[in-house]
mmCIF file as Biopython writes it, N, C-alpha, C and O atoms, coordinates in Angstrom:
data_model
#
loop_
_atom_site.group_PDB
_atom_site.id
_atom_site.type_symbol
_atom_site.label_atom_id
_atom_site.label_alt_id
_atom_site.label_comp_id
_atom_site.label_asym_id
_atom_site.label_entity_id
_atom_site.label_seq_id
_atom_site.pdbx_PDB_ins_code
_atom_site.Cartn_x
_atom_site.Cartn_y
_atom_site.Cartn_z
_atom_site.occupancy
_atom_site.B_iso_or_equiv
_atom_site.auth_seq_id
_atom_site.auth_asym_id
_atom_site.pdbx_PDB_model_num
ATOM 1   N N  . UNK A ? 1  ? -30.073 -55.236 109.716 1.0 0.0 1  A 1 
ATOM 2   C CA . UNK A ? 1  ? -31.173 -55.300 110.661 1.0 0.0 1  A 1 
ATOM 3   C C  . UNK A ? 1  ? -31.700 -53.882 110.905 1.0 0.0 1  A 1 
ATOM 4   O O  . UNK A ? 1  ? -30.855 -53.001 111.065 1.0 0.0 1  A 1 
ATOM 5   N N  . UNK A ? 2  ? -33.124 -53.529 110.958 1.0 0.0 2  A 1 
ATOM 6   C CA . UNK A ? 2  ? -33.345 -52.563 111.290 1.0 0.0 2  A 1 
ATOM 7   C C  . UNK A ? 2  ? -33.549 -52.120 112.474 1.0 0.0 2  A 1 
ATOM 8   O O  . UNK A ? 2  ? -33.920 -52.841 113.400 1.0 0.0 2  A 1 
ATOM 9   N N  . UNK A ? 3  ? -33.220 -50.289 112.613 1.0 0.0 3  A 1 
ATOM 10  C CA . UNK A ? 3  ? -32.916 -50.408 113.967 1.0 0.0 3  A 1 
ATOM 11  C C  . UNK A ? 3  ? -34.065 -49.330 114.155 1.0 0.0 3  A 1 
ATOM 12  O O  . UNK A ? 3  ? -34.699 -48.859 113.210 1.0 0.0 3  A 1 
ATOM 13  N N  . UNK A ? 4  ? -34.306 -48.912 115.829 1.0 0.0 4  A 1 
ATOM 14  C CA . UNK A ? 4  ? -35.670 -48.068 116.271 1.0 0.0 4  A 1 
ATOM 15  C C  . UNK A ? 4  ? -34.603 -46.860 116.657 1.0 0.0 4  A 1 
ATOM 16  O O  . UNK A ? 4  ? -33.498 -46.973 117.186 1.0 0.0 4  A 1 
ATOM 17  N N  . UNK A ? 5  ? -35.402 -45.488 116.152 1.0 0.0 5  A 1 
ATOM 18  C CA . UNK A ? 5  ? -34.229 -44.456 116.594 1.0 0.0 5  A 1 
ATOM 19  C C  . UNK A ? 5  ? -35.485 -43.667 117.266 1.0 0.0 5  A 1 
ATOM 20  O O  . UNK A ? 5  ? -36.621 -43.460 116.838 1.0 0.0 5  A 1 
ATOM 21  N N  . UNK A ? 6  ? -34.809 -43.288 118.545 1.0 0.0 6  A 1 
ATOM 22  C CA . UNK A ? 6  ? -35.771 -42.035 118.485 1.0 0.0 6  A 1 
ATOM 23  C C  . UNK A ? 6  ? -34.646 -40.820 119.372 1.0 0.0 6  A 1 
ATOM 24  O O  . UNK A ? 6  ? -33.435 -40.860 119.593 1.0 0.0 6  A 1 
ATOM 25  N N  . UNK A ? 7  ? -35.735 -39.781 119.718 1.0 0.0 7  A 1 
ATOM 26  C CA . UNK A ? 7  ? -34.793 -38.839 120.311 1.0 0.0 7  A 1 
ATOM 27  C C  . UNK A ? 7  ? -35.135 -38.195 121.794 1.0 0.0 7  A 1 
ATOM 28  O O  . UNK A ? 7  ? -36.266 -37.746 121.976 1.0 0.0 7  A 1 
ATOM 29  N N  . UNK A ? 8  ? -34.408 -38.164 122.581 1.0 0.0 8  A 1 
ATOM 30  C CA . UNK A ? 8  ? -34.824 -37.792 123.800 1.0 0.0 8  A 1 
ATOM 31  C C  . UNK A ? 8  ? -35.356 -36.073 124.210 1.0 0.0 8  A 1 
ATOM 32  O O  . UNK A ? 8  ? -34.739 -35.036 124.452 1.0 0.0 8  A 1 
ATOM 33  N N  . UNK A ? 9  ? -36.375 -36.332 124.153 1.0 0.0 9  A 1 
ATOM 34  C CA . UNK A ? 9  ? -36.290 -34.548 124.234 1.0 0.0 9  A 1 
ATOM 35  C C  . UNK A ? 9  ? -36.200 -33.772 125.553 1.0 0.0 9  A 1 
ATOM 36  O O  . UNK A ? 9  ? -36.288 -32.553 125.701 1.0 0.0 9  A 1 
ATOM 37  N N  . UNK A ? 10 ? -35.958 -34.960 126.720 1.0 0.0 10 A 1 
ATOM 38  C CA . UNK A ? 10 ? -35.296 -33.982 127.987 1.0 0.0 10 A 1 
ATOM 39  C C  . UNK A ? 10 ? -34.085 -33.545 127.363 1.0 0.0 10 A 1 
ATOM 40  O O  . UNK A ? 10 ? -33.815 -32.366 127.589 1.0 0.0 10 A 1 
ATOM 41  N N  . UNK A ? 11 ? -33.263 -34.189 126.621 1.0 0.0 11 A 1 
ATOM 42  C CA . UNK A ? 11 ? -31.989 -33.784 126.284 1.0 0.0 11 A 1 
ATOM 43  C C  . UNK A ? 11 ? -31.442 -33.015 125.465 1.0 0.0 11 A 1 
ATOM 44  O O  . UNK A ? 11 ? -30.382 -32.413 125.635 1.0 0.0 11 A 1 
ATOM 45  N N  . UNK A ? 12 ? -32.538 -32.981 123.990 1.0 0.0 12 A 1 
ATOM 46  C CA . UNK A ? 12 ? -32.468 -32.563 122.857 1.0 0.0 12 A 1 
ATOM 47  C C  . UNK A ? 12 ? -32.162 -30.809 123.228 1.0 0.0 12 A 1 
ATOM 48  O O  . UNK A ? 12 ? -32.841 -30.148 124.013 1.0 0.0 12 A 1 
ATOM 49  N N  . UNK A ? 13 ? -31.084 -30.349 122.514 1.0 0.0 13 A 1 
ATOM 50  C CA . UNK A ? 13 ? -30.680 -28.922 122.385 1.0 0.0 13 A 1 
ATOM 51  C C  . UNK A ? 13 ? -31.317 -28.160 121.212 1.0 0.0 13 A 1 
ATOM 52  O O  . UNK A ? 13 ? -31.110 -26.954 121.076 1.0 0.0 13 A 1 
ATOM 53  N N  . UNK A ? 14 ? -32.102 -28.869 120.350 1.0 0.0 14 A 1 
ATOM 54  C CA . UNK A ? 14 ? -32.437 -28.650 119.109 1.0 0.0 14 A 1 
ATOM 55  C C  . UNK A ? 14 ? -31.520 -27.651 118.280 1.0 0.0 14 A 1 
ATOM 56  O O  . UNK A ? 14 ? -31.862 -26.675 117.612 1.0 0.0 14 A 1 
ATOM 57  N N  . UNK A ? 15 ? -30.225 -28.192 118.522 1.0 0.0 15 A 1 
ATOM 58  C CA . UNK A ? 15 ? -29.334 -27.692 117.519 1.0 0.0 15 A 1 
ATOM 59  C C  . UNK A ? 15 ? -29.036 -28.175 115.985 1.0 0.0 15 A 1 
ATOM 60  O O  . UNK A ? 15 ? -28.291 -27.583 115.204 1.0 0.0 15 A 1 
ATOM 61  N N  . UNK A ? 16 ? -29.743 -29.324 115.724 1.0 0.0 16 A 1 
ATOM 62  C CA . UNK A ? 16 ? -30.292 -29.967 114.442 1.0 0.0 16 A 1 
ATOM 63  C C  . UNK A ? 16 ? -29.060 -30.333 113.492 1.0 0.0 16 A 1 
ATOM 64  O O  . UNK A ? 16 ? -29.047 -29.937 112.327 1.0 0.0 16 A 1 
ATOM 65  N N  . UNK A ? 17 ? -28.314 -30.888 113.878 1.0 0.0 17 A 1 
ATOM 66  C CA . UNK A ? 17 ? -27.031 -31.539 113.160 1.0 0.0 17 A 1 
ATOM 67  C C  . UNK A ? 17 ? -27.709 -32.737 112.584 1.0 0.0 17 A 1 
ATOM 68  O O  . UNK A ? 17 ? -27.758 -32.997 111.382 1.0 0.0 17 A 1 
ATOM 69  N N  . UNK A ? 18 ? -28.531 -33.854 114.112 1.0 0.0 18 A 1 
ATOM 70  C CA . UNK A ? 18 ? -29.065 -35.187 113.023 1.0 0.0 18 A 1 
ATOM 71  C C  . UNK A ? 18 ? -30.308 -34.632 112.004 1.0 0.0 18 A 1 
ATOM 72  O O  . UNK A ? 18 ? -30.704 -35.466 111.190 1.0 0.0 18 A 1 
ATOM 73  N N  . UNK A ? 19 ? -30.846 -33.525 111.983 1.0 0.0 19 A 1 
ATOM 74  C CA . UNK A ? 19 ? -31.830 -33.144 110.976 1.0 0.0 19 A 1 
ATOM 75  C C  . UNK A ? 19 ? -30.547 -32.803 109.697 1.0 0.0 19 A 1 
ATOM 76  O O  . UNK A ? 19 ? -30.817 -33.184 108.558 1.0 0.0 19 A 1 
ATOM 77  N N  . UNK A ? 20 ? -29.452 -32.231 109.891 1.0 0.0 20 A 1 
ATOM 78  C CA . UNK A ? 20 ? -29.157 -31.802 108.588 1.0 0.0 20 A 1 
ATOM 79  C C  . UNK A ? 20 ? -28.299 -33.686 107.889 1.0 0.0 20 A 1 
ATOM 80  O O  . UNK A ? 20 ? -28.368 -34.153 106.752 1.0 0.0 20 A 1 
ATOM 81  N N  . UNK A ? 21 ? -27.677 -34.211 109.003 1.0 0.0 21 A 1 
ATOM 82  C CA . UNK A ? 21 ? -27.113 -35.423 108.825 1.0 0.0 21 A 1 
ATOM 83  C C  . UNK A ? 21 ? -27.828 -36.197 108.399 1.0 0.0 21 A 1 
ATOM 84  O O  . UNK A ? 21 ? -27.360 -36.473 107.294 1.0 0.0 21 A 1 
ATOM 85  N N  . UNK A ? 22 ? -29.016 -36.963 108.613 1.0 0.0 22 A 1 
ATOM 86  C CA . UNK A ? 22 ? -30.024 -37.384 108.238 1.0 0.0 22 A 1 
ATOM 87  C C  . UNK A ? 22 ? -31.387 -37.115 108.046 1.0 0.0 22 A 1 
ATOM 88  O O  . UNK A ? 22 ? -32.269 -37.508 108.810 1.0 0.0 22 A 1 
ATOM 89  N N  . UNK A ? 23 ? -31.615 -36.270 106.762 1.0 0.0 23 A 1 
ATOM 90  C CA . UNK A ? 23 ? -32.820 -35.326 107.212 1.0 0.0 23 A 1 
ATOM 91  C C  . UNK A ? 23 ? -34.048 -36.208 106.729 1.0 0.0 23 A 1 
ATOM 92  O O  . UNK A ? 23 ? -35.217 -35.830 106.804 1.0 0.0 23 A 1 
ATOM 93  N N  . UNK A ? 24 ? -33.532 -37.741 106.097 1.0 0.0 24 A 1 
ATOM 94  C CA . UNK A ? 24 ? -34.946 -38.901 106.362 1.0 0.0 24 A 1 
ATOM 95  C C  . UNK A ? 24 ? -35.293 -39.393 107.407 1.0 0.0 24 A 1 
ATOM 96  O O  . UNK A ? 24 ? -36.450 -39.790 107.547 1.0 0.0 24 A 1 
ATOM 97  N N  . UNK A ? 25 ? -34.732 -39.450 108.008 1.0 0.0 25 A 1 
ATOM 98  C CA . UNK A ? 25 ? -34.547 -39.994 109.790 1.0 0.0 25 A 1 
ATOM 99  C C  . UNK A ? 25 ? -35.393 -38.693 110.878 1.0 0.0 25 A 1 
ATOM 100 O O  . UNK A ? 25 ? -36.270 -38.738 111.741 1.0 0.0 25 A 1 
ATOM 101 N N  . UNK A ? 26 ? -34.642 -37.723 110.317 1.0 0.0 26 A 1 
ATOM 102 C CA . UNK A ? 26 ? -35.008 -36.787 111.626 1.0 0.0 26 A 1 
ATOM 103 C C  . UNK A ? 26 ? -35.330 -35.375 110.805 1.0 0.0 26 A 1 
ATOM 104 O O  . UNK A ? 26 ? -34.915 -34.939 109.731 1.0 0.0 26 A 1 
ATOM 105 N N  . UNK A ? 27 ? -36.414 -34.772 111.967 1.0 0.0 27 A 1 
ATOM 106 C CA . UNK A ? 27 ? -37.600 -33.429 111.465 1.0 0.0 27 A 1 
ATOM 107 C C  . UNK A ? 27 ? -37.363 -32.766 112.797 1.0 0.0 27 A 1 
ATOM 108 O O  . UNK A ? 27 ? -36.907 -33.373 113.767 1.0 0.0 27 A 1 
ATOM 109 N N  . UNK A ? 28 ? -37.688 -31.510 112.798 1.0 0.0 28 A 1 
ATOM 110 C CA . UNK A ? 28 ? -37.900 -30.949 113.596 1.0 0.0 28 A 1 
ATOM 111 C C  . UNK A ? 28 ? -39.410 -30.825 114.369 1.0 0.0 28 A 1 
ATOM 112 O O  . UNK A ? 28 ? -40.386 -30.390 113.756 1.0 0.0 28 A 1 
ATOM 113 N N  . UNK A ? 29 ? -39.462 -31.126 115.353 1.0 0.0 29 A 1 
ATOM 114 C CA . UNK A ? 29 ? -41.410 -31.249 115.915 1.0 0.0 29 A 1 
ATOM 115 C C  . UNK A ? 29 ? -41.996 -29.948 116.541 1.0 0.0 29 A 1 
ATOM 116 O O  . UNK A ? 29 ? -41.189 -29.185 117.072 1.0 0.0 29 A 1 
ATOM 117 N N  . UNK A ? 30 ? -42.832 -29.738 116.536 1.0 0.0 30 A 1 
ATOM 118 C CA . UNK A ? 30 ? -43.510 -27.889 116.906 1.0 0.0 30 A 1 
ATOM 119 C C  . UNK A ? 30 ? -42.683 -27.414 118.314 1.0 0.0 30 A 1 
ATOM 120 O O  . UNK A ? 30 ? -42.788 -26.275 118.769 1.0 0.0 30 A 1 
ATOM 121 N N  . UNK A ? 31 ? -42.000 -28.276 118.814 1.0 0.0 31 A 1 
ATOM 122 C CA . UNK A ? 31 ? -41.333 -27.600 120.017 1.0 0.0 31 A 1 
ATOM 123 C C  . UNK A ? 31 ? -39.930 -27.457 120.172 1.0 0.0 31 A 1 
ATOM 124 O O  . UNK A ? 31 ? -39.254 -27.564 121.195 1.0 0.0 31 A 1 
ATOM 125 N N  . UNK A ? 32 ? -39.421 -27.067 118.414 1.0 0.0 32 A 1 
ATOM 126 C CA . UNK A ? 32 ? -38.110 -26.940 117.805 1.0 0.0 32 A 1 
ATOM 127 C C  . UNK A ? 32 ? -36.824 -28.161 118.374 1.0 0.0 32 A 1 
ATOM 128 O O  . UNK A ? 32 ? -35.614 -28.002 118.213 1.0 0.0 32 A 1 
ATOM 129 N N  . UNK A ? 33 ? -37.295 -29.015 118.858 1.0 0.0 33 A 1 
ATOM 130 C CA . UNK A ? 33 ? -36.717 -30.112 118.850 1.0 0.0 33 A 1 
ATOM 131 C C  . UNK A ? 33 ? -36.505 -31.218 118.354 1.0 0.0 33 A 1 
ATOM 132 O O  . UNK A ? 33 ? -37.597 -31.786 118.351 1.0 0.0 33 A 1 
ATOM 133 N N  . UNK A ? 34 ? -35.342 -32.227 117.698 1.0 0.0 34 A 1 
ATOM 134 C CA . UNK A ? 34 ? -35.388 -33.284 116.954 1.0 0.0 34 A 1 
ATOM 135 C C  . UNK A ? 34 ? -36.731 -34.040 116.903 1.0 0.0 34 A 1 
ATOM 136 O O  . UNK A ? 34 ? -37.610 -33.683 117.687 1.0 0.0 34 A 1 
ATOM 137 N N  . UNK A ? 35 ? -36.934 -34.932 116.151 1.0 0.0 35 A 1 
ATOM 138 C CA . UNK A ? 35 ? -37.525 -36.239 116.705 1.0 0.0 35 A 1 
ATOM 139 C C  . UNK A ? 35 ? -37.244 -37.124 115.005 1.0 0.0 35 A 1 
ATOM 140 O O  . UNK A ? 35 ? -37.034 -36.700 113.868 1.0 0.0 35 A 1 
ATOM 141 N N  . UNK A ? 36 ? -37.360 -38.295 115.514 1.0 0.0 36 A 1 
ATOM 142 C CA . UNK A ? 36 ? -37.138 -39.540 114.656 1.0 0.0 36 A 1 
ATOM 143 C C  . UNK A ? 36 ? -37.993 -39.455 113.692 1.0 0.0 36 A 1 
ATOM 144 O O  . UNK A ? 36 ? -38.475 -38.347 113.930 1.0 0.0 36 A 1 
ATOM 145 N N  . UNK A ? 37 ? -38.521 -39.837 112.776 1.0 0.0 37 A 1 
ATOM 146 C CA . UNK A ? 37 ? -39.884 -40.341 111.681 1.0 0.0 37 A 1 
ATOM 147 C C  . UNK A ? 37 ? -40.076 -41.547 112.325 1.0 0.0 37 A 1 
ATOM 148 O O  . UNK A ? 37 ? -39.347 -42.384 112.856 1.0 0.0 37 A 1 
ATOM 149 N N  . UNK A ? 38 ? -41.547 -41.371 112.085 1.0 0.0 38 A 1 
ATOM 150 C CA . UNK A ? 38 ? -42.037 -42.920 112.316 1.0 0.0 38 A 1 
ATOM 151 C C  . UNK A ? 38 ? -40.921 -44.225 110.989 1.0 0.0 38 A 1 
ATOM 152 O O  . UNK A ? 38 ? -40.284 -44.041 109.952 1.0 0.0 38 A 1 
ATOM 153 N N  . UNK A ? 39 ? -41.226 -45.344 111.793 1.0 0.0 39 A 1 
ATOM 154 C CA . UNK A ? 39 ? -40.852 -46.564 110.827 1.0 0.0 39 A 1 
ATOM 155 C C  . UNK A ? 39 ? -39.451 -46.602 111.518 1.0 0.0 39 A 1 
ATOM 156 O O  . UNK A ? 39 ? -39.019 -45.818 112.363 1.0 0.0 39 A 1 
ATOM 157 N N  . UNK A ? 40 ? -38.680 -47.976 110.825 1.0 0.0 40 A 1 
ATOM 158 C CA . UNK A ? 40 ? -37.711 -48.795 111.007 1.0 0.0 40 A 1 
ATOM 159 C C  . UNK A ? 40 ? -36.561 -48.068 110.139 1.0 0.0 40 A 1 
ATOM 160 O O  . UNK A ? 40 ? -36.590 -47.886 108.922 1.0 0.0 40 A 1 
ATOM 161 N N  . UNK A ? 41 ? -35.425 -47.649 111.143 1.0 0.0 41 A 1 
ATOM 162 C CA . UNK A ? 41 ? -34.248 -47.260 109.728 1.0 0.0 41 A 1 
ATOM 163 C C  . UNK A ? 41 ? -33.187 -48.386 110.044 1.0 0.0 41 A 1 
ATOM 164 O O  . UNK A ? 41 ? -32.854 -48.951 111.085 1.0 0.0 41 A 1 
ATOM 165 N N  . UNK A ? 42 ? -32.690 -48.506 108.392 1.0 0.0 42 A 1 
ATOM 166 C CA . UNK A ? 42 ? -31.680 -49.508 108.369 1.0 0.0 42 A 1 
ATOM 167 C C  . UNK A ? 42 ? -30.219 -48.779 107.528 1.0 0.0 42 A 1 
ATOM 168 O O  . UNK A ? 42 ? -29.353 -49.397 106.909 1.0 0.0 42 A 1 
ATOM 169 N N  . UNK A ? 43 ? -30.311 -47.387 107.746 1.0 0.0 43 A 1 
ATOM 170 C CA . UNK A ? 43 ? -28.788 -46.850 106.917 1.0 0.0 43 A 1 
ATOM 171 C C  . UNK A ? 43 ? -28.330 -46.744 108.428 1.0 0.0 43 A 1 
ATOM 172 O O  . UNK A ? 43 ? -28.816 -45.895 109.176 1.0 0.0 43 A 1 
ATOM 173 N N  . UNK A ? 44 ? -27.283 -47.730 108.874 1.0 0.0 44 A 1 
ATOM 174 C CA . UNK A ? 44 ? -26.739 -47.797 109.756 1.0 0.0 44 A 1 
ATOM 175 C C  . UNK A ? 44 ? -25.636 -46.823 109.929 1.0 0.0 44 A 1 
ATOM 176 O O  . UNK A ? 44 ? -25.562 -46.342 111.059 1.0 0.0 44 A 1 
ATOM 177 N N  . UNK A ? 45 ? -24.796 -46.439 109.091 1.0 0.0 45 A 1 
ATOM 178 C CA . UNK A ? 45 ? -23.605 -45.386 108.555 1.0 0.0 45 A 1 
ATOM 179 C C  . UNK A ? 45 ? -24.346 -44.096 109.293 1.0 0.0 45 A 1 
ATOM 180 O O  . UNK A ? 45 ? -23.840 -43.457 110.215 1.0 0.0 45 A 1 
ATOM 181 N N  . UNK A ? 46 ? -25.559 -43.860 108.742 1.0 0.0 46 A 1 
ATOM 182 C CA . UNK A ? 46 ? -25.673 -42.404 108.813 1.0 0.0 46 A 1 
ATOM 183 C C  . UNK A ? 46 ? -26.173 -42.183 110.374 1.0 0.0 46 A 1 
ATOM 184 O O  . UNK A ? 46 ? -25.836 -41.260 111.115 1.0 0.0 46 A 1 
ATOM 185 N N  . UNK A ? 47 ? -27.194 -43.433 110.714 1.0 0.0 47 A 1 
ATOM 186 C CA . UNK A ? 47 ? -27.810 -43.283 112.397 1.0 0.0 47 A 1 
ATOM 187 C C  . UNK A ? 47 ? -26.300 -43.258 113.009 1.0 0.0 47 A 1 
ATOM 188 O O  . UNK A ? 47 ? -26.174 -42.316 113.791 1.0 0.0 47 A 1 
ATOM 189 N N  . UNK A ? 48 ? -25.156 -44.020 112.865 1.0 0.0 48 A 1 
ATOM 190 C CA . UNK A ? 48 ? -24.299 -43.811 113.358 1.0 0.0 48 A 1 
ATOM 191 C C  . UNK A ? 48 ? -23.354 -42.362 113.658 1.0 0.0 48 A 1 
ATOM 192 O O  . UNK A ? 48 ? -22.804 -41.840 114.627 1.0 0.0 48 A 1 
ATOM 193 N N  . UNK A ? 49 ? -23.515 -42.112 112.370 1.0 0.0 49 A 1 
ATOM 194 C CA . UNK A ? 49 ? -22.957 -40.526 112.315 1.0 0.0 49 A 1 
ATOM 195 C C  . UNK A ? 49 ? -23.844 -39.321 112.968 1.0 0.0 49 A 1 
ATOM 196 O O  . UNK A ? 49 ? -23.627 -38.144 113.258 1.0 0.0 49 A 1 
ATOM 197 N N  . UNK A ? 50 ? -24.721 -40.026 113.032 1.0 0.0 50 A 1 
ATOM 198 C CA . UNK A ? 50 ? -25.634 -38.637 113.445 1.0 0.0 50 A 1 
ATOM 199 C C  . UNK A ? 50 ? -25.977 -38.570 115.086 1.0 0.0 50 A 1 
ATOM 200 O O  . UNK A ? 50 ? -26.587 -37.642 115.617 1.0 0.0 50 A 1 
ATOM 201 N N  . UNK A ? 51 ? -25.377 -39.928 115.876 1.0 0.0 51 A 1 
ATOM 202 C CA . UNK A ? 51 ? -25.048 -40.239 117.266 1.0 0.0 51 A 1 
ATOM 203 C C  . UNK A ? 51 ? -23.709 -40.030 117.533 1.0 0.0 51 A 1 
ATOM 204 O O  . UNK A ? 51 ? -23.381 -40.439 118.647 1.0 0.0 51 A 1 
ATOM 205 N N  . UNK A ? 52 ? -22.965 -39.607 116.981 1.0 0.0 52 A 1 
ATOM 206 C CA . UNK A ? 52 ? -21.711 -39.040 117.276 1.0 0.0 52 A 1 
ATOM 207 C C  . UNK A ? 52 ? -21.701 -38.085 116.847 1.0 0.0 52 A 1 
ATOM 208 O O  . UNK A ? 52 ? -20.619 -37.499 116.868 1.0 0.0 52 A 1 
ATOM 209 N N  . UNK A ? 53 ? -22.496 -37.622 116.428 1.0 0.0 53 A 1 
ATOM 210 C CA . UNK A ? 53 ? -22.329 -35.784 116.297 1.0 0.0 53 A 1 
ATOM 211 C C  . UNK A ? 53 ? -23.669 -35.072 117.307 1.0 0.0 53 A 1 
ATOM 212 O O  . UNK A ? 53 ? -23.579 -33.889 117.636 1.0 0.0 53 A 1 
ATOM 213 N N  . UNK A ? 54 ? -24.628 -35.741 117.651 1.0 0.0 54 A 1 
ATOM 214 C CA . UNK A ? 54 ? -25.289 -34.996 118.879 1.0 0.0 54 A 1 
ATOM 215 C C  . UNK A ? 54 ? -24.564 -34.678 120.045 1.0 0.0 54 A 1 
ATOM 216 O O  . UNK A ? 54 ? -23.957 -35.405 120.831 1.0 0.0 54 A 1 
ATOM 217 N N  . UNK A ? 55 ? -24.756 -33.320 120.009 1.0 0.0 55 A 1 
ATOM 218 C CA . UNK A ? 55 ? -23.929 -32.974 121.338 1.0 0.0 55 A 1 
ATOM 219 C C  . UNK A ? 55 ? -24.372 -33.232 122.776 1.0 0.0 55 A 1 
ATOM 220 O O  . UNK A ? 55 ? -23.654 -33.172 123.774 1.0 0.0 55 A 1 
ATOM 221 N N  . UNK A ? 56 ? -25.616 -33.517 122.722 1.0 0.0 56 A 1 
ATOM 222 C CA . UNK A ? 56 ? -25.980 -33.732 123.945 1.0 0.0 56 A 1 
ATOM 223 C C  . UNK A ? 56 ? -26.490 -35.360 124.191 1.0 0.0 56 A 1 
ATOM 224 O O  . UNK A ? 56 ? -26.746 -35.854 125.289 1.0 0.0 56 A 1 
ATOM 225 N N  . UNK A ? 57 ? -26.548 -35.898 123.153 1.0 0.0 57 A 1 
ATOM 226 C CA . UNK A ? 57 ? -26.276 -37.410 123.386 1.0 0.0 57 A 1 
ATOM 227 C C  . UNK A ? 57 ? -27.801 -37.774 123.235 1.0 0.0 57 A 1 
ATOM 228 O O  . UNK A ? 57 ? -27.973 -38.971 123.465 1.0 0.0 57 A 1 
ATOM 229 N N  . UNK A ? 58 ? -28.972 -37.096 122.914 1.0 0.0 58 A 1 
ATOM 230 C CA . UNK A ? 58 ? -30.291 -37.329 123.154 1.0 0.0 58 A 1 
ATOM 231 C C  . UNK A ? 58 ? -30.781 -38.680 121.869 1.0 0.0 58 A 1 
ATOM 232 O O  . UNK A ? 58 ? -31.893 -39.178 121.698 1.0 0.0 58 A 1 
ATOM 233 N N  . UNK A ? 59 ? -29.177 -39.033 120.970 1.0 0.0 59 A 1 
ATOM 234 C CA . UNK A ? 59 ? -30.157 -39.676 120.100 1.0 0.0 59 A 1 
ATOM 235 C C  . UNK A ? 59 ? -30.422 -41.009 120.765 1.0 0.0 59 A 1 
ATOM 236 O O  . UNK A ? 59 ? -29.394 -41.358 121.347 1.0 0.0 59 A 1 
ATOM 237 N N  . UNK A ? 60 ? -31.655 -42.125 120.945 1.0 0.0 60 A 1 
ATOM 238 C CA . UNK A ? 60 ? -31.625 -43.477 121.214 1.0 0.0 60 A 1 
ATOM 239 C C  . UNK A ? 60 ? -31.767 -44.125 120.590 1.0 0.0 60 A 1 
ATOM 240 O O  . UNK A ? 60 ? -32.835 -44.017 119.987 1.0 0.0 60 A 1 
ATOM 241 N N  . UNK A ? 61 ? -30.569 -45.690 120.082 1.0 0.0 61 A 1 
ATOM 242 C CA . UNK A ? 61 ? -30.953 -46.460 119.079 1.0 0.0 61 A 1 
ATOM 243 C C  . UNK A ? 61 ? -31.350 -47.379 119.445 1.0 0.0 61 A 1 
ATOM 244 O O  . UNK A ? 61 ? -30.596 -47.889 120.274 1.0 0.0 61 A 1 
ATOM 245 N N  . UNK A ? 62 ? -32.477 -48.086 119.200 1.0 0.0 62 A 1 
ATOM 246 C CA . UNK A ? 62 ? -32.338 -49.747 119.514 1.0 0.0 62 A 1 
ATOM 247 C C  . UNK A ? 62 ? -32.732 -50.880 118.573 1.0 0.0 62 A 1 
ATOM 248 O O  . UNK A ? 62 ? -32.581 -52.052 118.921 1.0 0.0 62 A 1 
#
């Protein structure tokens, strides 16, 4: 099932672990902080890994 990711940027540290973890998923946006790509991701493994390695917890899946 595909899931909606995005990223919180009150929270975001832009320390870029889910950019290097999933760098189809996630870019850096002009205000050096994560953010998602548009569209639906379905590599569940990696959205997973890349929400347990944000340190500040900003990723949201739904």
């Amino acid at each position: 099932m595909a899931k909606k990711v995005t990223v919180n940027k009150d929270l975001c540290i832009g320390c870029g672990l889910c950019v290097g973890t999933v760098p189809a998923v996630f870019e850096f946006g002009d205000d050096g902080k994560a953010q998602a790509t548009a569209g639906p991701v379905t590599d569940d493994a990696a959205i997973d890994e890349a929400v347990a390695n944000c340190p500040a917890g900003a990723i949201v899946v739904e």
